[in-house]
PDB file of N, CA, C, O and CB in Angstrom:
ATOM      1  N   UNK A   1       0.846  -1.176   0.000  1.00  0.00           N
ATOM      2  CA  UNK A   1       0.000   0.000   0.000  1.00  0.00           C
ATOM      3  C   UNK A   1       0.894   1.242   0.000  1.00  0.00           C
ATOM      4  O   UNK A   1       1.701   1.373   0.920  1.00  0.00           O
ATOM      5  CB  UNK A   1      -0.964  -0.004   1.225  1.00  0.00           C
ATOM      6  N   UNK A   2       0.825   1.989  -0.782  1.00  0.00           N
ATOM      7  CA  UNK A   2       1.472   3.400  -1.052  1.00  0.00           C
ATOM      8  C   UNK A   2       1.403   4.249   0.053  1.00  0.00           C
ATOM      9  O   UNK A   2       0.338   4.183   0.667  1.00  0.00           O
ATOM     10  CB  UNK A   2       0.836   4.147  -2.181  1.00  0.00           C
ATOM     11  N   UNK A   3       2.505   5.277   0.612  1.00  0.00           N
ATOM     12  CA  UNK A   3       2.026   5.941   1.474  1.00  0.00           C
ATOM     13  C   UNK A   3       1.084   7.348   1.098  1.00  0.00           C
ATOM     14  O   UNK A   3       1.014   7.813  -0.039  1.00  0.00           O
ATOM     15  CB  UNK A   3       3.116   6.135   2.195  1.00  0.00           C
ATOM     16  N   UNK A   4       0.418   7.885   2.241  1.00  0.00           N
ATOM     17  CA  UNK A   4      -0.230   8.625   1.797  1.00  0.00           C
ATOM     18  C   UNK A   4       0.655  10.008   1.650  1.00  0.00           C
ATOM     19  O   UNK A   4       1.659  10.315   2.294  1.00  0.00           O
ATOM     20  CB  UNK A   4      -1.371   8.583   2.528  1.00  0.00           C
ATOM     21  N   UNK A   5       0.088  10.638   0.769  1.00  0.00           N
ATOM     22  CA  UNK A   5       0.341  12.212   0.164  1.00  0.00           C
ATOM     23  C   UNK A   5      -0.044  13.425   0.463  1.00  0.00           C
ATOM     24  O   UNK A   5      -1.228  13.662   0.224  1.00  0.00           O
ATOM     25  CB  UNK A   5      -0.009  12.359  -0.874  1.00  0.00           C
ATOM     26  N   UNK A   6       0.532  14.196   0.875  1.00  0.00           N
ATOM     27  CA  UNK A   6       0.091  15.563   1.388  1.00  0.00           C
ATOM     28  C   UNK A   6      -0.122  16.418   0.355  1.00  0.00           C
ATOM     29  O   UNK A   6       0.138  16.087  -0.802  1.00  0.00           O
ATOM     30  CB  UNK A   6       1.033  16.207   2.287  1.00  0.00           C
ATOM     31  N   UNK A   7      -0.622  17.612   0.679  1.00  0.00           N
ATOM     32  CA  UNK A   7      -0.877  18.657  -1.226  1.00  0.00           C
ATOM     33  C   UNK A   7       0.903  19.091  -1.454  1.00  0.00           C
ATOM     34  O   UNK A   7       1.246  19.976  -2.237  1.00  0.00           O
ATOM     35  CB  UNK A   7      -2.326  21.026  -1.036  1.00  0.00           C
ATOM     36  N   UNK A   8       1.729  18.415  -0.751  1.00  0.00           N
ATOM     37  CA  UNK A   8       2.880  19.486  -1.345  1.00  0.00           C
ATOM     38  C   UNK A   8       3.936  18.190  -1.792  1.00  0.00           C
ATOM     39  O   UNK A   8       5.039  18.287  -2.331  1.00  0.00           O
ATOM     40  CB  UNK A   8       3.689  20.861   0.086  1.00  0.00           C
ATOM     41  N   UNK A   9       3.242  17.020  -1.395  1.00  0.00           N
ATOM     42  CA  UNK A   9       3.723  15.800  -2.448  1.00  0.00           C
ATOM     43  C   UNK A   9       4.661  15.487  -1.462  1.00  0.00           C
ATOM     44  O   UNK A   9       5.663  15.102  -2.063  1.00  0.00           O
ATOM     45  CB  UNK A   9       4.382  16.128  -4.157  1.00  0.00           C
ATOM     46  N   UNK A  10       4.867  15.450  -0.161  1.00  0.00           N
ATOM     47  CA  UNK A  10       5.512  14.954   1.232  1.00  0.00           C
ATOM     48  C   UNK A  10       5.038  13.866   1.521  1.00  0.00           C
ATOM     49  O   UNK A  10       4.027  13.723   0.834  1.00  0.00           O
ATOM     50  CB  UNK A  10       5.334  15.755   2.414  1.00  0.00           C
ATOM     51  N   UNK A  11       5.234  12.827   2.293  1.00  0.00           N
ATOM     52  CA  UNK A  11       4.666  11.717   2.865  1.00  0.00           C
ATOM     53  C   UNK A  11       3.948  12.366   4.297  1.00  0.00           C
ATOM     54  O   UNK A  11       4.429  13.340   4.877  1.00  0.00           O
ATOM     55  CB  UNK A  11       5.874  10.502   3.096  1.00  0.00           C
ATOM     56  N   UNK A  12       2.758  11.673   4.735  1.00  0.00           N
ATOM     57  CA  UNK A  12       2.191  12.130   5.504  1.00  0.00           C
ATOM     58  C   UNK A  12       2.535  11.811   7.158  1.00  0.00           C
ATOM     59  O   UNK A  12       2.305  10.716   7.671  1.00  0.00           O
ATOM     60  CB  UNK A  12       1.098  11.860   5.033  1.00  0.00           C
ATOM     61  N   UNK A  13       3.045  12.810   7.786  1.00  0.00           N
ATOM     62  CA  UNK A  13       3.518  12.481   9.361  1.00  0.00           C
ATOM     63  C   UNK A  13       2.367  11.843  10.443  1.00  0.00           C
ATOM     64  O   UNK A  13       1.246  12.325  10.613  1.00  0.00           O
ATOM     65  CB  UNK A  13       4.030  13.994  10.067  1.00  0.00           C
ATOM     66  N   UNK A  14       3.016  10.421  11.260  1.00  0.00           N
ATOM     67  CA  UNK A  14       2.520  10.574  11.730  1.00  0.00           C
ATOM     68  C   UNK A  14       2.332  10.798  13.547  1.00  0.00           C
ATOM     69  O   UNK A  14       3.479  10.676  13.977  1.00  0.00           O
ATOM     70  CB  UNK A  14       2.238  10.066  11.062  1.00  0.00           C
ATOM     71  N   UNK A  15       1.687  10.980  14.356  1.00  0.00           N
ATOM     72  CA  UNK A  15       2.044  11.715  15.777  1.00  0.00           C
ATOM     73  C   UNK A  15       2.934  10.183  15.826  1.00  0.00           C
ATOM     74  O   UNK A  15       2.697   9.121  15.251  1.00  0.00           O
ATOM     75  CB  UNK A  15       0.474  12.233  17.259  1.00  0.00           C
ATOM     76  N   UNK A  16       4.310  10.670  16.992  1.00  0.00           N
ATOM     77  CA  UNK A  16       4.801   9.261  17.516  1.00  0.00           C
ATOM     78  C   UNK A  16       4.759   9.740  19.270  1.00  0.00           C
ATOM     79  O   UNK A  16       4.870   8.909  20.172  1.00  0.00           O
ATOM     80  CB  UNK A  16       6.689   8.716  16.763  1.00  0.00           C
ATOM     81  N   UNK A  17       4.644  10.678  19.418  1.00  0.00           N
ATOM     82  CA  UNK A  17       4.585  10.677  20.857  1.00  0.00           C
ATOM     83  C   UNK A  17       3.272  12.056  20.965  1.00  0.00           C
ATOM     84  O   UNK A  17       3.536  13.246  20.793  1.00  0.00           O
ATOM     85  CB  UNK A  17       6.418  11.029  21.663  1.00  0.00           C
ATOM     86  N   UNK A  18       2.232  11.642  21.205  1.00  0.00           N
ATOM     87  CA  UNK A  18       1.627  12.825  21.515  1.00  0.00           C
ATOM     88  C   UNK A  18       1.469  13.634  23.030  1.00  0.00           C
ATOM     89  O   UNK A  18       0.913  14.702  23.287  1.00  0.00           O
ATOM     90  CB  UNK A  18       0.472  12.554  21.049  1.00  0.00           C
ATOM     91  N   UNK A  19       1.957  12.984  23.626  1.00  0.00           N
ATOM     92  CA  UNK A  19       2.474  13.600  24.951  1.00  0.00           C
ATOM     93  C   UNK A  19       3.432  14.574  24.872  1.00  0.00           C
ATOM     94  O   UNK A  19       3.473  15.385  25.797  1.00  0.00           O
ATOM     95  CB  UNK A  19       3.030  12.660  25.795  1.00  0.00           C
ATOM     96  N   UNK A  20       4.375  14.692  23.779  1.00  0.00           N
ATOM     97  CA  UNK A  20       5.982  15.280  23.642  1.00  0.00           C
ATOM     98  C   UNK A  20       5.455  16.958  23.557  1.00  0.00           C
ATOM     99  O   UNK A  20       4.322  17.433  23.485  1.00  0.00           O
ATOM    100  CB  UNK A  20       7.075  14.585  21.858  1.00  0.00           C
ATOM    101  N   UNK A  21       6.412  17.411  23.588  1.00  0.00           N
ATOM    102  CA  UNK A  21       6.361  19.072  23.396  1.00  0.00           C
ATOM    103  C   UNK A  21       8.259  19.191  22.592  1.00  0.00           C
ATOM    104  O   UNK A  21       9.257  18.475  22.497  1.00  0.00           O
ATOM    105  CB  UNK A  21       6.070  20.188  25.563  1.00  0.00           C
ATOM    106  N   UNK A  22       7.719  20.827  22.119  1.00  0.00           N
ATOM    107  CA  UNK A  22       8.829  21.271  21.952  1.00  0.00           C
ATOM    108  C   UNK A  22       9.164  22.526  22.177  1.00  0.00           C
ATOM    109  O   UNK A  22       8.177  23.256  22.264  1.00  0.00           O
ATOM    110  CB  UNK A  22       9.098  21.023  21.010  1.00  0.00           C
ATOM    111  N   UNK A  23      10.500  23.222  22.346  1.00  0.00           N
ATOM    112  CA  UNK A  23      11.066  23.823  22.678  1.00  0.00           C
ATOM    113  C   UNK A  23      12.478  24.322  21.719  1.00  0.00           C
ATOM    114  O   UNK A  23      13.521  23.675  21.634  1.00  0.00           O
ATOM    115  CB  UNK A  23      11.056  23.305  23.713  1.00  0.00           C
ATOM    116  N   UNK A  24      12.144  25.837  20.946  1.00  0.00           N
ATOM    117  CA  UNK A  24      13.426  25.792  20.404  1.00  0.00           C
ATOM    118  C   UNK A  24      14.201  27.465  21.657  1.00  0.00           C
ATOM    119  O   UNK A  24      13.422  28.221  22.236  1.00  0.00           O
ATOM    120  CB  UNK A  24      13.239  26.043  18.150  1.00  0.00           C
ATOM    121  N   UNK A  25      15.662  27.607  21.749  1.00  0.00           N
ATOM    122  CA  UNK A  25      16.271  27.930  22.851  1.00  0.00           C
ATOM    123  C   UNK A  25      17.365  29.098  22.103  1.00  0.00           C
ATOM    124  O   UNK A  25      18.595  29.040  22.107  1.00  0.00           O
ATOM    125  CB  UNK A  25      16.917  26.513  23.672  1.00  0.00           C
ATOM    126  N   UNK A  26      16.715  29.886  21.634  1.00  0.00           N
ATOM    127  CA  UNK A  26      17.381  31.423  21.363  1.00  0.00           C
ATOM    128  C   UNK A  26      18.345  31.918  22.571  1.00  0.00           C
ATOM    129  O   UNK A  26      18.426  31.577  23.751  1.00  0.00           O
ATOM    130  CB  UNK A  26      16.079  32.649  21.226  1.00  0.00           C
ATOM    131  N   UNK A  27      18.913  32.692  21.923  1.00  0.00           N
ATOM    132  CA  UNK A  27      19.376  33.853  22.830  1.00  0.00           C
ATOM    133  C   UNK A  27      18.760  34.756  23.991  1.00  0.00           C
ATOM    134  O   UNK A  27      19.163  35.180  25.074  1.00  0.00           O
ATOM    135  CB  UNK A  27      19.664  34.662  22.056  1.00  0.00           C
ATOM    136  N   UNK A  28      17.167  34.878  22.971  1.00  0.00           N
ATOM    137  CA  UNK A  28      16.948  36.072  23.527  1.00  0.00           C
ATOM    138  C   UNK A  28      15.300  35.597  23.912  1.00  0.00           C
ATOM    139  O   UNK A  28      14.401  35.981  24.661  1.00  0.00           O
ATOM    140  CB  UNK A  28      17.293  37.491  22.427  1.00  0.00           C
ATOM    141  N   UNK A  29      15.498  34.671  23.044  1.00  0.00           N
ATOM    142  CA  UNK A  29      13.761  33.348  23.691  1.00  0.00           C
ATOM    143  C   UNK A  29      14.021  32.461  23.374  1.00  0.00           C
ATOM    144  O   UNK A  29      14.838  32.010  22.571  1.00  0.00           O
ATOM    145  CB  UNK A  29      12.056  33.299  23.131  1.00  0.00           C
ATOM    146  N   UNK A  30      12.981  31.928  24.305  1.00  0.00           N
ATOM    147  CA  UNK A  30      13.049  30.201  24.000  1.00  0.00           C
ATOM    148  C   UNK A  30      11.248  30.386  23.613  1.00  0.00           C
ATOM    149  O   UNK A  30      10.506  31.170  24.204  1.00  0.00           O
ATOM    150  CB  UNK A  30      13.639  28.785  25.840  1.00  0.00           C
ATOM    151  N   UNK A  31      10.881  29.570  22.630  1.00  0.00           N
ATOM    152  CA  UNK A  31       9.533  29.498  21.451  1.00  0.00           C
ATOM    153  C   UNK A  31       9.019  28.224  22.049  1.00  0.00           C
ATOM    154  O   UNK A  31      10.012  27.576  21.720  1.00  0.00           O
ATOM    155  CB  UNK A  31       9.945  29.323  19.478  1.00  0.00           C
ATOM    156  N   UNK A  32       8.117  27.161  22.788  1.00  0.00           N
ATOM    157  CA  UNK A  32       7.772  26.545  23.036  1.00  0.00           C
ATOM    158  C   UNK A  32       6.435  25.986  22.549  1.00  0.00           C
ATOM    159  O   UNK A  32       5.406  26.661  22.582  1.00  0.00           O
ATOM    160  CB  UNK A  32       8.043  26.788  23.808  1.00  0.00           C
ATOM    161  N   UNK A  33       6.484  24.731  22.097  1.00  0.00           N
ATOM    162  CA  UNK A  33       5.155  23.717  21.133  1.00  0.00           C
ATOM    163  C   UNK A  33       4.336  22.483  22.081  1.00  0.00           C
ATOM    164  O   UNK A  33       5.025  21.567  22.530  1.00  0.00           O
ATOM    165  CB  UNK A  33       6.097  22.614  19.602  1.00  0.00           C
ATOM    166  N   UNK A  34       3.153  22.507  22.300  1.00  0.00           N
ATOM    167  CA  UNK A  34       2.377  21.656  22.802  1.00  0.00           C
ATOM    168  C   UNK A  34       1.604  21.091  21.856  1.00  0.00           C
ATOM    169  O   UNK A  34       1.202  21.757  20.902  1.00  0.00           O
ATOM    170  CB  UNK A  34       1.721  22.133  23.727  1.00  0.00           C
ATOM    171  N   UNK A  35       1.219  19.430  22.052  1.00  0.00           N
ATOM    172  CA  UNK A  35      -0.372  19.527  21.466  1.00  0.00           C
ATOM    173  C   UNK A  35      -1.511  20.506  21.684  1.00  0.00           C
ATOM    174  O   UNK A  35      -1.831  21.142  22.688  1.00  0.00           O
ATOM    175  CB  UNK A  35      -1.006  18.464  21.859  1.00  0.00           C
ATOM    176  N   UNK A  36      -1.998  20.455  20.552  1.00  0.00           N
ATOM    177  CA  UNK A  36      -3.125  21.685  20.342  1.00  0.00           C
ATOM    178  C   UNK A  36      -4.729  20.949  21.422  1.00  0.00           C
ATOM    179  O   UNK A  36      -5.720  21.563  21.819  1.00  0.00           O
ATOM    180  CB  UNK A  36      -3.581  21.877  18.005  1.00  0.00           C
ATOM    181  N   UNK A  37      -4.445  19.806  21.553  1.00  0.00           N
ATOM    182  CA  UNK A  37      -5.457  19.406  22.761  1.00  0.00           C
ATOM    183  C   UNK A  37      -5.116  19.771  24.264  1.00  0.00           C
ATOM    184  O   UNK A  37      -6.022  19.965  25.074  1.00  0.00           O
ATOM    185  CB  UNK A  37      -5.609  17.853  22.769  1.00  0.00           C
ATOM    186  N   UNK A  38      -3.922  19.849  24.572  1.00  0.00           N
ATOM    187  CA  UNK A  38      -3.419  20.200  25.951  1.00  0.00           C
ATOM    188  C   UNK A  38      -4.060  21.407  26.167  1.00  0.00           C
ATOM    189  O   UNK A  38      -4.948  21.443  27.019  1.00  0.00           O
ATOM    190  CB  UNK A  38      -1.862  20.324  26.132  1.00  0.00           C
ATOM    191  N   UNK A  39      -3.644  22.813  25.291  1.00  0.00           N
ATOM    192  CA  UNK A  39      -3.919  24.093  25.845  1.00  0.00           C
ATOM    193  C   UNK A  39      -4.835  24.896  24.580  1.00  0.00           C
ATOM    194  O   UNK A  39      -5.016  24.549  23.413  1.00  0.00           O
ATOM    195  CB  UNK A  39      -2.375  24.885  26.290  1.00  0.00           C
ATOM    196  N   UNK A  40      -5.369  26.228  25.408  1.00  0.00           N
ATOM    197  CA  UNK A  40      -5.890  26.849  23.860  1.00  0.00           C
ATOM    198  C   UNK A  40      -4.897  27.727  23.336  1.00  0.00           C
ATOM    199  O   UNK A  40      -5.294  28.354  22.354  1.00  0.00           O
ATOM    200  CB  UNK A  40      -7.324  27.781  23.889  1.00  0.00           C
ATOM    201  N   UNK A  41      -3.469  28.013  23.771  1.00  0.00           N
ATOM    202  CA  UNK A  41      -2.574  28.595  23.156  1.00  0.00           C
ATOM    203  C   UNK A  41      -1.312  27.458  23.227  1.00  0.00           C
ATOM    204  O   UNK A  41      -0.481  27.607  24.123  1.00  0.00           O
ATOM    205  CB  UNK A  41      -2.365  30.029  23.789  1.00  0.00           C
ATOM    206  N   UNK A  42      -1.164  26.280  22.244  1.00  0.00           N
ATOM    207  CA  UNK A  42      -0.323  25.830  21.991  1.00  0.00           C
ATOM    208  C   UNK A  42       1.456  25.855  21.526  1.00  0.00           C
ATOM    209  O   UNK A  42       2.273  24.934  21.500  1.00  0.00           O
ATOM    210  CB  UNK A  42      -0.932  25.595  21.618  1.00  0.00           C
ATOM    211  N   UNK A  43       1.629  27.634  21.125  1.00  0.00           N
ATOM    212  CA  UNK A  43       2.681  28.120  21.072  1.00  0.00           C
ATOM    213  C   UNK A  43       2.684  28.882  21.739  1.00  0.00           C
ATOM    214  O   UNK A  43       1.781  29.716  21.818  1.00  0.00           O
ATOM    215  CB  UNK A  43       3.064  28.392  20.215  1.00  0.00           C
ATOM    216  N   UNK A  44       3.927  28.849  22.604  1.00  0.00           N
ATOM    217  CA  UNK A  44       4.035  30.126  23.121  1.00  0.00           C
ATOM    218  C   UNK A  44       5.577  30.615  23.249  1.00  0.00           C
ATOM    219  O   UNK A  44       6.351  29.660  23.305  1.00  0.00           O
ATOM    220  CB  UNK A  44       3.314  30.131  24.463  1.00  0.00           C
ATOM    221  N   UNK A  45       6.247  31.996  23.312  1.00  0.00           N
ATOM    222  CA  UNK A  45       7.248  32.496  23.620  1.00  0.00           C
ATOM    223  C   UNK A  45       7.711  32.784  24.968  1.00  0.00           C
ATOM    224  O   UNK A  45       6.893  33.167  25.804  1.00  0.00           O
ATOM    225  CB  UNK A  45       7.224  33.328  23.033  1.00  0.00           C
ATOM    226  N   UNK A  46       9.011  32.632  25.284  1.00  0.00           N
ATOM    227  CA  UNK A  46       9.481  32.905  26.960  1.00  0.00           C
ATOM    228  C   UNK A  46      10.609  33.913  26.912  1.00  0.00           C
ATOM    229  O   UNK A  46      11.470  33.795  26.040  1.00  0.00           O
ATOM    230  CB  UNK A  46      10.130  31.400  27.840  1.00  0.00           C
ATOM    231  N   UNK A  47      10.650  34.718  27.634  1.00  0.00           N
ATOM    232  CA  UNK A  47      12.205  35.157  27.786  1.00  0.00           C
ATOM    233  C   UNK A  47      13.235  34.063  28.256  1.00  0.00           C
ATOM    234  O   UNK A  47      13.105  32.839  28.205  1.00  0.00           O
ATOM    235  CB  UNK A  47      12.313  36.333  28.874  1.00  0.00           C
ATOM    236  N   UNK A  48      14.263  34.788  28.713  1.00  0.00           N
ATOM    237  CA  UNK A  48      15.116  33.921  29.394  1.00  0.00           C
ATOM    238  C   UNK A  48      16.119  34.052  30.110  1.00  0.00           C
ATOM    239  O   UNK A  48      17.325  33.830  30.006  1.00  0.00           O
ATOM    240  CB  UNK A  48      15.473  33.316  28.823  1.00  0.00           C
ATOM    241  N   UNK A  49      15.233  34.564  31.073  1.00  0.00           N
ATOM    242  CA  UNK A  49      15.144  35.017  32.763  1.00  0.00           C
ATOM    243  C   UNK A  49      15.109  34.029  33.685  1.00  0.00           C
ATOM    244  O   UNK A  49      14.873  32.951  33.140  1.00  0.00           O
ATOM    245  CB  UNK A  49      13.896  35.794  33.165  1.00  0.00           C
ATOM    246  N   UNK A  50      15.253  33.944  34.919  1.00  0.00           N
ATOM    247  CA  UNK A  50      14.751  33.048  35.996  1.00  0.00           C
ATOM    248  C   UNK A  50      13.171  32.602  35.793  1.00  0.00           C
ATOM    249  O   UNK A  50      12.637  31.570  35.388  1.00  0.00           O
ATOM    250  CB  UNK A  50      14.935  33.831  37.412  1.00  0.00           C
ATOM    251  N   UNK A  51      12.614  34.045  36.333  1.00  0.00           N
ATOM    252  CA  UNK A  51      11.204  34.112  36.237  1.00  0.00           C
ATOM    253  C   UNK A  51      10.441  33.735  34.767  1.00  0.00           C
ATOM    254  O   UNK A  51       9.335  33.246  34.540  1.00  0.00           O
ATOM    255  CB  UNK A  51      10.894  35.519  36.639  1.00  0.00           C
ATOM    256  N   UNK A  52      11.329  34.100  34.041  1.00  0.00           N
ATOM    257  CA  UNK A  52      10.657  33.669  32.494  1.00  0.00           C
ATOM    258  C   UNK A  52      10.863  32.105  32.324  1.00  0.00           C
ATOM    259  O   UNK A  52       9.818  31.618  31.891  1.00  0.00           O
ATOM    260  CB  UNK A  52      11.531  34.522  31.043  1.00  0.00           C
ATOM    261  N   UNK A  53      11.741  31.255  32.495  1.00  0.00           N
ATOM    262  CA  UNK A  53      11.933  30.229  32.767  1.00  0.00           C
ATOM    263  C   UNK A  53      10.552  29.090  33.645  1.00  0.00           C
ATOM    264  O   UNK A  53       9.831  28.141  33.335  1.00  0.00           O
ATOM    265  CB  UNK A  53      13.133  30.579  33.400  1.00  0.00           C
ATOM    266  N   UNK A  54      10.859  30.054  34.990  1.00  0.00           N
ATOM    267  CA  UNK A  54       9.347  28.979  35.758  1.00  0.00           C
ATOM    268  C   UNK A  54       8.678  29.379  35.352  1.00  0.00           C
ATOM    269  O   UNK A  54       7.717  29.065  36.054  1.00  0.00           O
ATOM    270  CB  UNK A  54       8.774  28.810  37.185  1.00  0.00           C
ATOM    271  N   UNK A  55       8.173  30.232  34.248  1.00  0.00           N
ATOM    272  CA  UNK A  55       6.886  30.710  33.564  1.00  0.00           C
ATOM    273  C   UNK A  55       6.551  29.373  32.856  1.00  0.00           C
ATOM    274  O   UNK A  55       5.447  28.835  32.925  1.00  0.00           O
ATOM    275  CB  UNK A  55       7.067  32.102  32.463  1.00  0.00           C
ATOM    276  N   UNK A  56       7.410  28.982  32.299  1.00  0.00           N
ATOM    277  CA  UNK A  56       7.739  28.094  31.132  1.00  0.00           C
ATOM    278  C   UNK A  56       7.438  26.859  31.499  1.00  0.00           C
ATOM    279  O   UNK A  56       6.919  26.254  30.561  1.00  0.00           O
ATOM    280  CB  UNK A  56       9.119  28.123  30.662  1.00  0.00           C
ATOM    281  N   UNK A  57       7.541  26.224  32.462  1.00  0.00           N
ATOM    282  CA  UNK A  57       7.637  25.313  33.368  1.00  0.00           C
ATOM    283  C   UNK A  57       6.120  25.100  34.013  1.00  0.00           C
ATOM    284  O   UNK A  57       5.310  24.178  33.924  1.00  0.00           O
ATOM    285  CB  UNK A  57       8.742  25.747  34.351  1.00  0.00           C
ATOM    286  N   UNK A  58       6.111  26.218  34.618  1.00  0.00           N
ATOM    287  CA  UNK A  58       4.820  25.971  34.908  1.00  0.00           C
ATOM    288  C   UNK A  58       3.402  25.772  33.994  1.00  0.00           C
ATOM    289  O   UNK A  58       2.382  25.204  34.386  1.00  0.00           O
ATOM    290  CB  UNK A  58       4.689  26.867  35.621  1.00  0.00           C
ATOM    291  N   UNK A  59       3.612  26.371  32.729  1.00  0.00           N
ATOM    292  CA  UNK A  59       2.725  26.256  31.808  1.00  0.00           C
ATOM    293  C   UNK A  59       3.097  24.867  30.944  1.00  0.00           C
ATOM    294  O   UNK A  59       2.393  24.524  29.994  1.00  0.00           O
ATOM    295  CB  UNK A  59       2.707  27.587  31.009  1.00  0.00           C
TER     296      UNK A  59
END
């Protein structure tokens, strides 16, 4: 069976951990990714501060 096709002619992803998050870790922020079922703002931005940090953490 062929895999399936996306409109931009990619193979189609599929979730392998839907528990996982991500986190990319700037200089000047860190950009953070949830499932879109966890929260109603699934991206969000942090500084990267103490306090901006347990922000991060805690959410």
């Amino acid at each position: 069976m062929p895999k399936k096709r996306t409109a931009g002619g990619r193979p189609e992803l599929k979730p392998v951990n839907v528990g996982a998050g991500a986190i990319d870790i700037g200089s000047k922020m860190r950009m953070a990714a949830v499932n879109t079922a966890c929260t109603d703002v699934p991206v969000r931005s942090f500084g990267t501060f103490t306090q901006d940090l347990h922000e991060l953490a805690d959410w």
